[in-house]
NUTI-951835 format. One line per 3 residues: number of its first residue (from 1); for each residue x, y, z of C-alpha. Coordinates in nm, 4 decimals, padded with zeros to 6 digits. Example, Ala and Ser with C-alpha at 12.3 -4.5 7.8 and 13.67 -1.06 7.14 Angstrom:
2
1> 01.2300 -00.4500 00.7800 | 01.3670 -00.1060 00.7140
//
This chain:
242
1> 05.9550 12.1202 19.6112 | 05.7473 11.8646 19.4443 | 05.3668 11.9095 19.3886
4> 05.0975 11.7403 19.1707 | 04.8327 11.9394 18.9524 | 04.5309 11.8272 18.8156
7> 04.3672 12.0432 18.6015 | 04.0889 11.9860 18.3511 | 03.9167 12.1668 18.0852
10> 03.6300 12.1057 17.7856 | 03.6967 12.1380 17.4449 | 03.3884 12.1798 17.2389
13> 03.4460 11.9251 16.9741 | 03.3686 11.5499 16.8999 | 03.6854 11.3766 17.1006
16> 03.8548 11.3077 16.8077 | 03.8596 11.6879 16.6325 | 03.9378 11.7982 16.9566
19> 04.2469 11.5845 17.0124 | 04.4070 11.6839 16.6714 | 04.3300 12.0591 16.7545
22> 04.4551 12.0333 17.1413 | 04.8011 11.8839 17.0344 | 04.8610 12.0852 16.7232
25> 05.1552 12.2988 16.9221 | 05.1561 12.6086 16.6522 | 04.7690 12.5960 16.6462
28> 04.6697 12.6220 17.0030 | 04.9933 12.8667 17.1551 | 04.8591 13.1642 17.1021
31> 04.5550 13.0506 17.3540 | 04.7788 13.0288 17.6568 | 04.8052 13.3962 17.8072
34> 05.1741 13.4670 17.7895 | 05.2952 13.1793 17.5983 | 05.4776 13.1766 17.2468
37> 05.6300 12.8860 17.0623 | 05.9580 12.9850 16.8980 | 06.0742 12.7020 16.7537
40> 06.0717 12.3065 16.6528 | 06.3704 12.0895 16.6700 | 06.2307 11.6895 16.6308
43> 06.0223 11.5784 16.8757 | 06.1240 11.8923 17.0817 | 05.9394 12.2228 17.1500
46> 06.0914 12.5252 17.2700 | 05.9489 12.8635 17.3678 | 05.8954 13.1748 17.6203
49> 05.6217 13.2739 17.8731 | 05.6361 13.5966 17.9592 | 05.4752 13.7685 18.2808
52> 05.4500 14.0515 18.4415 | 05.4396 14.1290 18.8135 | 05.3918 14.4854 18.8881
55> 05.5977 14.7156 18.6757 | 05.8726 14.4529 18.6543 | 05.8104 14.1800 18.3246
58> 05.9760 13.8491 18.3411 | 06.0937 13.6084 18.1066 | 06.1044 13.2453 18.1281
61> 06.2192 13.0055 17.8739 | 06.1511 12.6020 17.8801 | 06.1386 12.3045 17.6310
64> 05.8844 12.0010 17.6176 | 05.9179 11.6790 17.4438 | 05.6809 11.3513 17.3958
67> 05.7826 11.0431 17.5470 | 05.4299 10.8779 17.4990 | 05.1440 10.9468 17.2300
70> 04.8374 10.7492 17.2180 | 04.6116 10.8940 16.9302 | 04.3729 10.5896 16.9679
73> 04.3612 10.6113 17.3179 | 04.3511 11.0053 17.3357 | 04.6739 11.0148 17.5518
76> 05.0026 11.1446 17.5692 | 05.2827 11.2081 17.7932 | 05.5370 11.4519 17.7666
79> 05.8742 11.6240 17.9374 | 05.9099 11.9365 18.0027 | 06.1254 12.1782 18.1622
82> 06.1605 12.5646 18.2227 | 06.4544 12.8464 18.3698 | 06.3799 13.1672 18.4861
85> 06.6369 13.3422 18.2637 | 06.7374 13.5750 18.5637 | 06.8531 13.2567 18.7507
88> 06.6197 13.2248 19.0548 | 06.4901 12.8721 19.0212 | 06.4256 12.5383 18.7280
91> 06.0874 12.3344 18.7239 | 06.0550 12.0218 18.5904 | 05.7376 11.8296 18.4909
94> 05.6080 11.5188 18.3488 | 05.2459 11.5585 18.1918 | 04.9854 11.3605 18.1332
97> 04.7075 11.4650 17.8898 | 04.4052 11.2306 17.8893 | 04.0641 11.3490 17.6809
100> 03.7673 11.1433 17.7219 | 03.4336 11.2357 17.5027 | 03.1721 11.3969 17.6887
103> 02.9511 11.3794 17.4050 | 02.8993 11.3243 17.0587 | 02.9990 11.7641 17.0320
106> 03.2096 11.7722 17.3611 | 03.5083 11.6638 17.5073 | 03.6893 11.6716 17.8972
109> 04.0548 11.7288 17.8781 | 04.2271 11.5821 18.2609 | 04.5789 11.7154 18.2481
112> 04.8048 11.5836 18.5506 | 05.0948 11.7533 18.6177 | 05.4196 11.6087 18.8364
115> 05.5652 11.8969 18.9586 | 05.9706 11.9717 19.0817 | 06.0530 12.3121 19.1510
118> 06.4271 12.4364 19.2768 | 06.5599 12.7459 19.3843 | 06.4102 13.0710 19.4983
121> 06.0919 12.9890 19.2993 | 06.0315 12.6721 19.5258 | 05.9946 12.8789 19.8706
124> 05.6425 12.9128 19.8912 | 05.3683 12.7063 20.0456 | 05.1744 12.4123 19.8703
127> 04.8152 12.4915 19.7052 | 04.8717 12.8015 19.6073 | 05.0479 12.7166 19.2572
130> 04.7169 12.4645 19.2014 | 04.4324 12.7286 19.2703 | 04.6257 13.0026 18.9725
133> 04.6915 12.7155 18.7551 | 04.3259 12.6102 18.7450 | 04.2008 12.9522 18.6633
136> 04.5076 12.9915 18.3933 | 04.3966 12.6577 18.2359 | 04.0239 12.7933 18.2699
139> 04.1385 13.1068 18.0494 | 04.3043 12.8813 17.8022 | 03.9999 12.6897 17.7237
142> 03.8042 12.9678 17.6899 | 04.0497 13.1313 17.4428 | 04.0492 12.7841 17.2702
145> 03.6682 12.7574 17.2113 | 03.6661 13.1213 17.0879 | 03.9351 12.9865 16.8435
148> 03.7667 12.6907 16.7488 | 03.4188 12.9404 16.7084 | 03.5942 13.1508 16.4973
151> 03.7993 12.9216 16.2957 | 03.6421 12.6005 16.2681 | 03.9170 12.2903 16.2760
154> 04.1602 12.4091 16.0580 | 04.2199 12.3412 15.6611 | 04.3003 11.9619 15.5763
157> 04.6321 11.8623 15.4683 | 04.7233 11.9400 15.1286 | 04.7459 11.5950 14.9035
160> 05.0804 11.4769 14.7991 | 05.1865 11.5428 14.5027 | 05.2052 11.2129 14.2749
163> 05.5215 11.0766 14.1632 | 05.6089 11.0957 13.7949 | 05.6097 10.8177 13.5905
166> 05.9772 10.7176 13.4461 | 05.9851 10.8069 13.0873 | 06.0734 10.5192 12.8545
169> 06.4249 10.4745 12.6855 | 06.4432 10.4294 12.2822 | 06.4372 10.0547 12.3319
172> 06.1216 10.0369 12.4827 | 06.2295 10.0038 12.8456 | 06.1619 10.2520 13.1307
175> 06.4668 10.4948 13.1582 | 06.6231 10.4618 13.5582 | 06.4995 10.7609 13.7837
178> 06.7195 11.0259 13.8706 | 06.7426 10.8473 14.2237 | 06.8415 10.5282 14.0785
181> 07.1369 10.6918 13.9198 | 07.2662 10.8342 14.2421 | 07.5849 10.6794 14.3879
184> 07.5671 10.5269 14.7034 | 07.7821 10.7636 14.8347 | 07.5327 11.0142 14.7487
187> 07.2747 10.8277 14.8993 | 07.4457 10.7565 15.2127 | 07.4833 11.1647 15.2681
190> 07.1256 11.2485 15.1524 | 07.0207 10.9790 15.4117 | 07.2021 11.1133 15.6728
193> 07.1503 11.4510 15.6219 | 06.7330 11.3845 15.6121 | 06.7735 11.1902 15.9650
196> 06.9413 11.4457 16.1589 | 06.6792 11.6777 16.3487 | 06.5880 11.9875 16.1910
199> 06.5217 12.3363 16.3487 | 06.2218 12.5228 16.2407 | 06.1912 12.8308 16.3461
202> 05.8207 12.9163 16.4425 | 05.6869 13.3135 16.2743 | 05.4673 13.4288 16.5096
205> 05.4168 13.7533 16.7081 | 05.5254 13.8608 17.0311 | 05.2830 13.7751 17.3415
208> 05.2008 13.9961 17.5721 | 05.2757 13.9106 17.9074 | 05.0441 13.7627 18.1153
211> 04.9501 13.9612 18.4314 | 04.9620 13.7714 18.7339 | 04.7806 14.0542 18.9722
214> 04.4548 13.9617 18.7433 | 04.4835 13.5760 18.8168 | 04.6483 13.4799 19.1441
217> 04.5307 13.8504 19.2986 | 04.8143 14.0980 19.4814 | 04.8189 13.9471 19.8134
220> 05.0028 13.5998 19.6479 | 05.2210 13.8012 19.3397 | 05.5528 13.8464 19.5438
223> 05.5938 13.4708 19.6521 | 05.4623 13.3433 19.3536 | 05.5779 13.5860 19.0305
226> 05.8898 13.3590 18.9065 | 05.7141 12.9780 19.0024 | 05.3367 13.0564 18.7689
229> 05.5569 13.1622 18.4823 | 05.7134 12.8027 18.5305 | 05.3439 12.6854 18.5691
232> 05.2524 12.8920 18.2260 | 05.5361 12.7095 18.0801 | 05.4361 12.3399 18.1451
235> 05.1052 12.3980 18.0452 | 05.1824 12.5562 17.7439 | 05.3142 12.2368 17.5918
238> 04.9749 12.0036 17.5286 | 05.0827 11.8886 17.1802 | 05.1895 11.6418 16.9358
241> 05.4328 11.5793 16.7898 | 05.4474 11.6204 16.3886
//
């Protein structure tokens, strides 16, 4: 099943600040009901949503990745994909994240969302994934201004540390850096070895899950349980990449 979702939602910073904040993937998780980053490999994000439908709780796990950042522009573009871990059904996604200043203090958000769903999780009617992913984006905003309240934008970067000056050798001429006196071989490894994609595991504490008989109401859960947590997933990943 494919389906497109446009949601939108107003950050209340100047356009800038609020861009930095809104794609800052450890900053802004913990805002999305359900949602926890685990870990960052590259360019790639990975984490769980977790849900819970009744007395049952469900776990879904998914990964996003930018193909497209604009910082000038305010835009970016990612891909992103999620499993049910039980096996019952994939969804796929691109998303498009486009923040336009509202005013000199406020800024609109318009995430667009192409949808693919598979499986089980796909057999359910159109519309219905839209209306709970409106109010689930409407919760994350609100969670994100009471962050932003609370917090302010964050702490700036630490400076980096300068470099040391080489230290002169007895005739008067500056001694070769450590780095200089590497073999190539050794700098063909280090080289290597710094280009190769690092995982970073991500500290942070166990969601709760989200509970879908508050947001999409009783009457929808049993059709629709499995597919929001794939929902919760793609719009959990509105971030940059660092």
């Amino acid at each position: 099943m494919a389906e497109q979702l446009v949601n939108e939602f107003t950050v209340n910073r100047p356009i800038d600040e609020a861009w930095t904040v809104i794609t800052d993937v450890e900053r802004i998780a913990p805002c999305l009901p359900g949602a926890q980053l685990q870990e960052i490999e590259g360019e790639t994000y990975r984490g769980v949503v977790k849900i819970k439908l009744g007395p049952a709780t469900m776990q879904f796990k998914g990964q996003a990745t930018f193909i497209e950042q604009d910082d000038q522009a305010h835009r970016g573009v990612l891909k992103a994909e999620g499993r049910d871990t039980s096996g019952r059904g994939n969804a796929a996604a691109e998303i498009t994240a486009q923040a336009e200043s509202l005013s000199p203090t406020s800024t609109k958000v318009v995430v667009t969302t192409d949808l693919h769903i598979t499986g089980k999780v796909a057999q359910f009617g159109r519309g219905v994934v839209g209306d709970v992913s409106k109010k689930l984006m409407a919760q994350f905003a609100t969670n994100l201004n009471t962050m932003l309240d609370d917090q302010g934008t964050g702490d700036p970067a630490p400076a980096e540390e300068p470099v040391a000056a080489a230290a002169p050798s007895a005739d008067g001429d500056e001694a070769p850096a450590a780095s200089d006196a590497a073999s190539s071989g050794g700098d063909a490894g280090s080289t290597a070895a710094e280009s190769a994609p690092r995982v970073r595991k991500i500290d942070s504490p166990a969601t709760e899950p989200v509970d879908l008989a508050g947001v999409g109401g009783p009457a929808v859960l049993k059709r629709l349980g499995p597919a929001l947590a794939a929902i919760l997933l793609l719009l959990f990943v509105l971030r940059r990449r660092r």
